[in-house]
C-alpha positions in Angstrom: 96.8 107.0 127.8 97.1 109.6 125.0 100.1 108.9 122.2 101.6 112.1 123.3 102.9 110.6 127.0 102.9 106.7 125.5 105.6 108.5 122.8 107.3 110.4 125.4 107.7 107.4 128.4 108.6 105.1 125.6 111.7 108.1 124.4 112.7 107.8 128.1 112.6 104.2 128.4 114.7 104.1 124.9 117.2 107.0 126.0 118.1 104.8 129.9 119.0 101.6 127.0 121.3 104.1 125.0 122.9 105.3 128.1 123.0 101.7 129.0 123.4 99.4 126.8 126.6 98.1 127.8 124.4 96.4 130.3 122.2 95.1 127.4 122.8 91.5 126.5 119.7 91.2 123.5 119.8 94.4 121.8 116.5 92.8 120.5 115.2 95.1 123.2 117.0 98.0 121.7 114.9 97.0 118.7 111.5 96.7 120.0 111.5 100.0 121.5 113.3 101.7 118.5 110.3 99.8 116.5 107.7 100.7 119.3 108.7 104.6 118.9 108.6 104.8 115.1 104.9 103.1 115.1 104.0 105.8 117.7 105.5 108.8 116.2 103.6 107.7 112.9 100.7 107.3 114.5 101.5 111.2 116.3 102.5 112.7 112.8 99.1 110.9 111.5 96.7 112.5 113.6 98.0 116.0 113.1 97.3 115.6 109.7 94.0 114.7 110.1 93.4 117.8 112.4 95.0 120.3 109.4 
């Protein structure tokens, strides 16, 4: 799976918490996604630089 759709099923994932979360009890959750989503869009930002 190529970080392009692992970043943009993990935005979805994190967007139905948002809308949700008064259903969350651990915003832990909330946390490892928001932390899952910053590694990846590093890791998206990274590669275009390479490719410049």
């Amino acid at each position: 799976m190529g970080i392009k759709s692992e970043l943009e099923r993990t935005r979805e994932e994190l967007n139905i918490l948002i809308k949700n979360k008064e259903i969350i009890t651990n915003d832990k959750e909330l946390l490892e996604l928001s932390i899952k989503l910053d590694k990846l869009i590093n890791e998206y930002m990274n590669s275009i630089n390479k490719s410049i």
